[in-house]
N, C-alpha and C positions, 0 to 999 in steps of 0.2 A: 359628575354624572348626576340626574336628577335621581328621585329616588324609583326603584323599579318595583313595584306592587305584585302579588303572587300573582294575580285575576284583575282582569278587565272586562265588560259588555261591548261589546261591539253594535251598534244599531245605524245600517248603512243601506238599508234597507225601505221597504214600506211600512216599517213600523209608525213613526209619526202618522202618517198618510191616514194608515187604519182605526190609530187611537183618536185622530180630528173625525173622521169618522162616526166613532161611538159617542163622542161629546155633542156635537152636532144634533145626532138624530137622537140622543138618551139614552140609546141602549148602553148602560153600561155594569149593569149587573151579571147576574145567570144566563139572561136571553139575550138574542141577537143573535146574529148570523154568523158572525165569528167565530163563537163555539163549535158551531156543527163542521162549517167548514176546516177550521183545523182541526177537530178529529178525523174527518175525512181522509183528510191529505197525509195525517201522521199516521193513520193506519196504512193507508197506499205506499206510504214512504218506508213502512217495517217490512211489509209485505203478510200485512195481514188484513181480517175482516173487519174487524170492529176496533173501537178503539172509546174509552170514557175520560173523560176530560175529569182535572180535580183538582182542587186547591193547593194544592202542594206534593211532592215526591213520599213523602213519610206517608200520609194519606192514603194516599193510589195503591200502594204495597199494604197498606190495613185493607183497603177494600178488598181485595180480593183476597185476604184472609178470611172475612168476614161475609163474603159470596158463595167461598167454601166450605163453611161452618166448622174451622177449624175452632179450637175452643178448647177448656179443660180438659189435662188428661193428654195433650195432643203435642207431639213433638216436631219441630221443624229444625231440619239440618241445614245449616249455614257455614262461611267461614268465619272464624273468632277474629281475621282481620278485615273489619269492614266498619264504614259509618257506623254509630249506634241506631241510626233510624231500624235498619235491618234488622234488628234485631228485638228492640222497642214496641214494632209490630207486633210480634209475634205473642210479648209479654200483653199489652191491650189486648189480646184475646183470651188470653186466662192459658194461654200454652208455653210450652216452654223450648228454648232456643238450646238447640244442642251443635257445640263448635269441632271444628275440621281445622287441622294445621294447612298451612300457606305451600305452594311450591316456593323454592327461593330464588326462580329466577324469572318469574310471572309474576310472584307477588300475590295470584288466585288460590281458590281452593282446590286440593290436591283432590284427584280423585280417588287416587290411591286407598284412601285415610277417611273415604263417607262410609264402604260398606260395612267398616267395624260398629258404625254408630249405627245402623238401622235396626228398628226393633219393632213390634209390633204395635206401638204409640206411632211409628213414623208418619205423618202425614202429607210431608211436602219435602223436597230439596229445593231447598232458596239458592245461587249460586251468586255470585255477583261478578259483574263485569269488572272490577275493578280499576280505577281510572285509565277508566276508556277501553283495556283490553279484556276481551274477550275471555270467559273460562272457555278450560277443556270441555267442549260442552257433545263431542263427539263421545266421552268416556262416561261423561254425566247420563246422557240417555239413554245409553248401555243398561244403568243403574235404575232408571227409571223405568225401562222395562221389564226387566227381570224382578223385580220388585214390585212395580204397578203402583209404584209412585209418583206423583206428580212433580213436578217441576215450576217452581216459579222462578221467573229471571230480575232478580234485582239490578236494572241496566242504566238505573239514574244519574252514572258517569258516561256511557257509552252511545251514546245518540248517535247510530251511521257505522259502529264500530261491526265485525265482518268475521261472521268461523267458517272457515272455507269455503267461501264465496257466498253466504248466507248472511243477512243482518241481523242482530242480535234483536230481541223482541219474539221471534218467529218460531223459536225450538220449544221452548214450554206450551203448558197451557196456558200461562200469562206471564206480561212481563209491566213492570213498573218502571217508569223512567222520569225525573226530574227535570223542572226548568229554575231553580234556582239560578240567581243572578251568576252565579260564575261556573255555571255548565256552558259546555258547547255549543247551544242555544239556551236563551235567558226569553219568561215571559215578566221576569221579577220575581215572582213566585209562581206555584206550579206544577204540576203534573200530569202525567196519561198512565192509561194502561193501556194495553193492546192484548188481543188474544184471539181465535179461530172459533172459541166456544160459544154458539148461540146466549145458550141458557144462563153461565157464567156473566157473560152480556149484560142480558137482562136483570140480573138480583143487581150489578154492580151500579144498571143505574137506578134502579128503585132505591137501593140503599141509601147515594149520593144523594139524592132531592127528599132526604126525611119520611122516605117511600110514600110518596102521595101516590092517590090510587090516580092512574092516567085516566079513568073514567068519572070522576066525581070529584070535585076541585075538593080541598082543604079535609078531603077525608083521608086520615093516614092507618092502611093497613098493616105497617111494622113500624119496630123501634129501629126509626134510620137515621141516618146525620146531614149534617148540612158540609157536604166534599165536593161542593160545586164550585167551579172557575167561573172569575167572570170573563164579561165579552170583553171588555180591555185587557184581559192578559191574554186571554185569546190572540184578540189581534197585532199584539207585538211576537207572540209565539209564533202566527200564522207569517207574519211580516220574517222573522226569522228562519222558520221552514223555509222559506223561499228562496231562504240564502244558504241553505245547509252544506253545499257540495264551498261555499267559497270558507267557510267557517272552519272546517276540516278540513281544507288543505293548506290554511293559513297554517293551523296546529300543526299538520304535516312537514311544513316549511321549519317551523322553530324546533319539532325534532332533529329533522335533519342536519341542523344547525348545532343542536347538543351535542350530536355524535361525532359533529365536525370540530369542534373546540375542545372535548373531552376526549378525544381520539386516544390512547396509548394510558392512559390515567387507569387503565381499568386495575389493580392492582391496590389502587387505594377506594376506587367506588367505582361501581359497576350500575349501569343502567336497566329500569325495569326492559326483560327482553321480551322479545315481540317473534315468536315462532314464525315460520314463512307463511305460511297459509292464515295466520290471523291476521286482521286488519284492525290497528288500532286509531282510534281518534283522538290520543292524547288530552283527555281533560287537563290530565297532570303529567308532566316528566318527572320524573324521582331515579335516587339515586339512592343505592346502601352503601354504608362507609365500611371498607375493609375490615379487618381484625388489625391490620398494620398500621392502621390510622389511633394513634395516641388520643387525641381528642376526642371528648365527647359530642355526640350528635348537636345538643344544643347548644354547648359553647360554639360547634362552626355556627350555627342560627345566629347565634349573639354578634357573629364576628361579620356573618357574611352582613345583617344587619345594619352594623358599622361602615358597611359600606354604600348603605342605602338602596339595599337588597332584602324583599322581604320574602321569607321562607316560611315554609309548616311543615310541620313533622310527621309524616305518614303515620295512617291510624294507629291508635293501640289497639293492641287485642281486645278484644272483648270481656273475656273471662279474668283478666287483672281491671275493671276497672270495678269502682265498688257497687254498679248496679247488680253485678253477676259473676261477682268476684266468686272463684272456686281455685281453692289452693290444690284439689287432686287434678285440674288438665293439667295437662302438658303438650304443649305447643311450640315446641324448641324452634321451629322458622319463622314463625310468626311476631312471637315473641323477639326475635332479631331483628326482625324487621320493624317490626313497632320501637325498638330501642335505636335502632343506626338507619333508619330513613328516613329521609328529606324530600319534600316536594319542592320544584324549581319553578320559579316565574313561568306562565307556561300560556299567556294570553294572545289574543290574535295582535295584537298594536307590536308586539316587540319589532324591535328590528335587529338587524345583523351587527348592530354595532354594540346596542346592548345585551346581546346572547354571546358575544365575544366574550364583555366586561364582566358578565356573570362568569360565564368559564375562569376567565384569567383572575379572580380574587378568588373563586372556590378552588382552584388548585392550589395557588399561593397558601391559601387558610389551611388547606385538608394537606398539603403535601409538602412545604416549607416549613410547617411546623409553626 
């Protein structure tokens, strides 16, 4: 079997088409038409108003920190299992990130476990979708109301992903989503925000273009940054929108497939679960390895490896790593999870033949000892 890679791009699309396009006519910077038009379409696509195009997923999630004027002194709730960008953010603004334990069989943050953490520093709940599924985001705005909290949705794994017939992007006041090369659409590098707020809007693109005044070229009335996309990533991202519904349900396909080869195994690893009303887009399939499973997480890595299967280890927590390392949380599912989870090949090329081969060496590995 050749070897099988966690992630793949898929470009099956009009991508080429639009990137000949931009070399063509020059546009291949900040401007051109590309930009406007896929923010357009990915705001229509969230089901929302507006939408700001940006350099990258890490980015998108600071801007609208910094649209907010979150800043010293100011706390933003997240969960401790998530990318470090999440949370990264939050520290670029001079505030500081305070961590929620995971459910353990979502993998998301508990809602349970935020209201203990609100304080009168609170200024946002970040939740994240976590590859690809949805939080409780019905419990979350509970919280958000009664609070008068805000909400931001770190959705940079869940592109399309669905909380009770709703698209993720739509329930906060903003949401951040990534195109790095191995999300569920790729512009290479990447990101949007999306949100309903005018005004929000507006600072986020004044911020992104170095805040030049839109009245007076090269005059700049704040200190803003350069978190512009260009028109070529544009147009492969736009070229990809346009393929969105075949991208996810390829994803959908290779779950199905997990469930179908791993069927009765649940005893030694259990599959991240996907409640009925959520709609997941699977960026990632993951798996936590039992209590009964002898072997360590990374020895299966090594093993499954040896078979020319490549794996990654679902995030660590955040608060064990040494940017925010704090020995008083306590995170007892998270922390399980960051120890015994695996993420699985999980790209659109697979086929049925090798989501078999993956199953039948991961059980062999995890269950024969």
């Amino acid at each position: 079997m050749k070897r099988i890679s966690i992630a793949s791009p898929v470009f099956n699309g009009n991508e080429k088409k639009y990137l000949n396009e931009c070399i063509d006519t020059g546009w291949v910077s900040a401007n051109g038409r590309f930009v406007k038009e896929f923010e357009e379409k990915f705001a229509e696509y969230c089901g929302c108003k507006y939408a700001v195009s940006c350099s990258n997923g890490t980015v998108s999630l600071h801007l609208i920190l910094l649209a907010m004027g979150i800043g010293s002194g100011d706390e933003v709730i997240m969960p401790t299992l998530t990318y470090i960008a999440t949370a990264n953010t939050v520290r670029y603004c001079g505030a500081t990130p305070v961590f929620v334990d995971s459910e353990e069989d979502t993998f998301n943050i508990d809602p349970k476990k935020i209201e203990e953490k609100i304080t009168s520093r609170t200024k946002a709940i970040m939740p994240v979708h976590l590859y690809g599924l949805p939080a409780n985001m019905e419990a979350i705005m509970e919280l958000s109301k009664k609070y008068n909290i805000p909400i931001i949705e770190d959705a940079a794994e869940a592109h399309g992903a669905e909380f009770k017939g709703e698209r993720v992007g739509s329930f906060g006041l903003a949401a951040s989503f990534s195109f790095f090369g191995n999300k569920v659409i790729t512009s290479g590098e990447g990101g949007m925000v999306v949100t309903n707020d005018e005004e929000l809007y507006k600072k986020m693109k004044l911020l992104k273009g170095q805040a030049v005044s839109l009245d007076k070229k090269y005059w700049h009335i704040a200190v803003g940054y350069n978190y512009r996309m260009t028109n070529m990533q544009a147009a492969v991202g736009l070229g990809q929108l346009e393929n969105i519904n075949w991208h996810i349900a390829e994803r959908e396909r290779i779950a199905k497939l997990y469930r179908k080869y791993l069927k009765g195994t649940e005893a030694y690893m259990k599959m991240q679960y996907a409640p009925n009303d959520y709609k997941q887009t699977y960026w990632m399939n993951n798996i936590m390895l039992q209590d009964i499973v002898a072997k360590g997480r990374d020895q299966v890595m090594e093993e499954m490896e040896a078979c020319n299967i490549e794996m990654r280890p679902v995030f660590y927590p955040m608060h064990i790593m040494p940017p925010y390392l704090d020995n008083t949380i306590s995170c007892p599912i998270a922390e399980k999870l960051g120890a015994r989870g695996i993420s699985l090949p999980s790209h659109a090329m697979l086929t049925e033949e090798e989501v078999a081969y993956i199953c039948d060496c991961l059980k062999k590995i995890v269950m024969e000892g």
